[in-house]
C-alpha positions in Angstrom: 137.7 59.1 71.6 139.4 61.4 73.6 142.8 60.4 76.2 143.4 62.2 79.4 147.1 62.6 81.1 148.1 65.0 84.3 149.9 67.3 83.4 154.0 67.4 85.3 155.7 69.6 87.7 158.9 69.1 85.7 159.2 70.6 82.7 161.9 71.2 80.3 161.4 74.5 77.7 165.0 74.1 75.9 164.5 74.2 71.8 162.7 72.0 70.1 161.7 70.6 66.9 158.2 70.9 65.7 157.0 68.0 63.2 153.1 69.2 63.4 151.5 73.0 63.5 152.0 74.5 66.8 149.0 75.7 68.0 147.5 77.8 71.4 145.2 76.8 74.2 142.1 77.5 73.9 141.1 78.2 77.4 143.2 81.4 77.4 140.5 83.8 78.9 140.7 81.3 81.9 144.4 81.3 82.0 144.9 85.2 81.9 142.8 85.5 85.0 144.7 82.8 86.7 147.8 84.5 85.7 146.6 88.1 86.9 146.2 86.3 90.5 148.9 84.3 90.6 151.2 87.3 89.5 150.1 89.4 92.4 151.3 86.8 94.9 154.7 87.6 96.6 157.5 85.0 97.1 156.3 83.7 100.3 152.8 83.5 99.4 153.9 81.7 96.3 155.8 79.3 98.8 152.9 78.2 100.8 150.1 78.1 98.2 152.8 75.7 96.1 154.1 74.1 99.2 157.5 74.3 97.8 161.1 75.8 98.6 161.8 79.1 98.3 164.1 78.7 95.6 161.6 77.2 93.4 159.1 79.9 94.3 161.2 82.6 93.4 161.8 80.7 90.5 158.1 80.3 90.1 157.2 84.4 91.5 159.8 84.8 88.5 158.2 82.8 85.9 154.3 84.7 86.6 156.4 87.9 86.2 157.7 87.1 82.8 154.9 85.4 81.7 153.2 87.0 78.3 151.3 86.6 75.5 151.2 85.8 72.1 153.0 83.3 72.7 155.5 82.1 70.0 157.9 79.5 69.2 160.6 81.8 70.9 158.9 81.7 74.0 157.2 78.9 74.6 157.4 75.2 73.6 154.5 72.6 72.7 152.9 71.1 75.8 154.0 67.6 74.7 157.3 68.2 74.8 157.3 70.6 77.4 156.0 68.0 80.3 159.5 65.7 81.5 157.4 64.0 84.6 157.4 59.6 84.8 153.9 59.5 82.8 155.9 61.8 79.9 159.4 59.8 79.9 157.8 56.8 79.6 155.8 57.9 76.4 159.3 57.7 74.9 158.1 60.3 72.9 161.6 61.0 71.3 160.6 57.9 69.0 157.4 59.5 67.5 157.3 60.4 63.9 154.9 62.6 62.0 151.8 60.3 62.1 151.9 59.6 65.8 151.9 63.5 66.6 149.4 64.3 64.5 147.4 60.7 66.2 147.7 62.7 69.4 147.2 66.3 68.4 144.1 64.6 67.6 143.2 62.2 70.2 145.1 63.5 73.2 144.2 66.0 76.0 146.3 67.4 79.0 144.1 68.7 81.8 146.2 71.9 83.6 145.8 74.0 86.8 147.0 76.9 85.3 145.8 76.3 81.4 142.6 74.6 81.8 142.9 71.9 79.3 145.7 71.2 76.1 146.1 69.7 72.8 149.6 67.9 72.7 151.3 70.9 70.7 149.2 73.5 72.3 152.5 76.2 73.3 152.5 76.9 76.8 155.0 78.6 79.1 156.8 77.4 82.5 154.7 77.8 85.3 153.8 75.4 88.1 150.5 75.1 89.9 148.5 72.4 91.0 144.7 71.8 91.0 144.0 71.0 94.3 146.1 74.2 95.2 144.3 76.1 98.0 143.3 79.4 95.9 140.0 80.2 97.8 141.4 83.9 99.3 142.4 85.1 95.7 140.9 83.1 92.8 137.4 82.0 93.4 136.7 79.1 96.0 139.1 76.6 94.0 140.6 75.7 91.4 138.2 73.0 90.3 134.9 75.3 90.8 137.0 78.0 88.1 138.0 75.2 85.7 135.1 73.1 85.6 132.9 74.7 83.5 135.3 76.0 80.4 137.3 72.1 80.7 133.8 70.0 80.3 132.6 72.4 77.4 135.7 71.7 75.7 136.3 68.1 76.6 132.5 68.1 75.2 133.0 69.6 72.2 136.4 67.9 71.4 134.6 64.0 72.1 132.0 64.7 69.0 129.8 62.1 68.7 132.2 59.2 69.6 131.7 59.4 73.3 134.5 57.7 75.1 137.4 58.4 77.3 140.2 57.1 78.1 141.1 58.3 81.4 144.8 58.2 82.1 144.8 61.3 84.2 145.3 61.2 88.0 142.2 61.6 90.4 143.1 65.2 91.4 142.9 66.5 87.7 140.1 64.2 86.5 138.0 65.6 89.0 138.3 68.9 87.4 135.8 67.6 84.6 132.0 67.3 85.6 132.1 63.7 83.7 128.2 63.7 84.3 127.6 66.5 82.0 129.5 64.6 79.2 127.1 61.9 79.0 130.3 59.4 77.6 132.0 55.8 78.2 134.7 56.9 80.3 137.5 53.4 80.8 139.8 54.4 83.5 143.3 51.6 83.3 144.5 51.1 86.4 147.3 49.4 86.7 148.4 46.9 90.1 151.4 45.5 91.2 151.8 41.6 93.3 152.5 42.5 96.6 152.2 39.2 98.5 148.7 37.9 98.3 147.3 40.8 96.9 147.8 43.5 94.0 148.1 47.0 94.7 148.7 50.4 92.9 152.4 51.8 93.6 152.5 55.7 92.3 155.5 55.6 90.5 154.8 52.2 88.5 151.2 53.2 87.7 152.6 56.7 86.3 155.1 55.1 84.1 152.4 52.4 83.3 150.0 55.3 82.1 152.6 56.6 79.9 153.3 52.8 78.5 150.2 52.9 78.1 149.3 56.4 76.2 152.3 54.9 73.5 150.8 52.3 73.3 147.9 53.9 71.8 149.5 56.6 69.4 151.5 53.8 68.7 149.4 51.7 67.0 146.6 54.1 66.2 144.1 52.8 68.6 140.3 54.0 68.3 138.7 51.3 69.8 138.6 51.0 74.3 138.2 47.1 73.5 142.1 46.9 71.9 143.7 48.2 75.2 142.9 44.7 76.7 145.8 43.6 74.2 148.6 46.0 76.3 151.3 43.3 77.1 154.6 45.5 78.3 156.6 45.3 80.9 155.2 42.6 82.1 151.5 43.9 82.4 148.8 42.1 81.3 144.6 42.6 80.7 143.2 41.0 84.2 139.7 39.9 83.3 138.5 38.9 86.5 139.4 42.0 88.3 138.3 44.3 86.0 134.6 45.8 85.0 132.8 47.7 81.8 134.6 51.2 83.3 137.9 50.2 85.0 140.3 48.0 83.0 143.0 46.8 85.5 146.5 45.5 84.3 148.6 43.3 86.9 151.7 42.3 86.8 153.7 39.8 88.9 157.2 41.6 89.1 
């Protein structure tokens, strides 16, 4: 069983404290190229493709400039810990021990614009891209055709023979998988929120409800799709009648 989280724009690379082996992407042949590209993109050009101020793309032009491998625990900081987006936060991940770091090392993947796809303590350093960025003048015509490929083999490889994914991700980066290929169970939780007569999916209470969610799984070591229908926090709860073999929706009637 594999689980699948977005990556975040925020991210927070101060020092750290490493209870499992760091390791390194393994997509970096991908990344380098991505990082050649990006790296000869000026200030402005950084601005527009990231749609972002220019403070944070010179902060950004600065970070492709200083980027550089091996990387080590000096310069760079496991992807887990690294991410500090609502999905992340919720995880409370400042609670895990040991065992539930090497759970995820194991069972958890991050897909990445800019690093293809991660193990948990996979070290990676600051950058900011996103996957439906509009790359087609300097890096192939876009970010999903240039991913696709190396992500699925390694999403492939990494599901074994036990075939089933959780999908936590968001629809931009799930889409950079070609799930076909994979031939596996994939359960997507979605998670809905009373609004009147009718439940809908708010952004910011589905991220922090996939986060719930994904410690709720290291948590308690699940292996299993049929245990999420047990989730019961923050009100959420398994709704049957709504939900099908590949979508398990949670409601809640805050």
């Amino acid at each position: 069983m594999i689980i699948l989280l977005s990556p975040a724009k925020t991210l927070d690379l101060s020092e750290y404290e490493a209870l499992v082996r760091c390791t390194k992407p393994l997509l970096m042949g991908e990344c380098k190229k991505a990082h050649i590209a990006l790296k000869q993109l000026s200030k402005l050009k950084l601005e527009k493709l990231l749609g972002v101020s220019p403070k944070l793309a010179k902060l950004n032009h600065e970070r492709m400039q200083n980027f550089k491998t091996p990387f080590t625990k000096k310069n760079a900081k496991p992807a887990l810990l690294a991410y500090k987006g609502d999905v992340y936060r919720a995880m409370n991940i400042e609670k895990f021990g040991k065992k539930e770091f090497e759970f995820a090392q194991k069972y958890l993947r991050i897909i990445s614009a800019f690093y293809g796809i991660l193990k948990p303590f996979d070290l990676i350093q600051a950058y900011r891209l996103e996957m439906n960025a509009n790359t087609k003048s300097f890096l192939g015509s876009n970010l999903y055709d240039f991913w696709a490929e190396a992500i699925t083999k390694q999403v492939k490889k990494d599901l074994g023979a036990d075939k089933t994914i959780i999908n936590l991700a968001s629809n931009q980066y799930f889409k950079a998988i070609s799930y076909k290929r994979l031939d596996a169970q994939i359960i997507t939780p979605i998670f809905k929120e009373k609004k009147g007569s009718e439940y809908k999916t708010v952004a910011i209470f589905a991220k922090k409800a996939r986060g719930m969610m994904t410690n709720f799984i290291i948590s308690n070591k699940i292996q299993s799709p049929n245990k999420l229908t047990s989730f019961n926090i923050d009100g959420y709860k398994f709704n049957k009648k709504m939900s099908s073999d590949s979508d398990f929706i949670f409601t809640r009637n805050k």
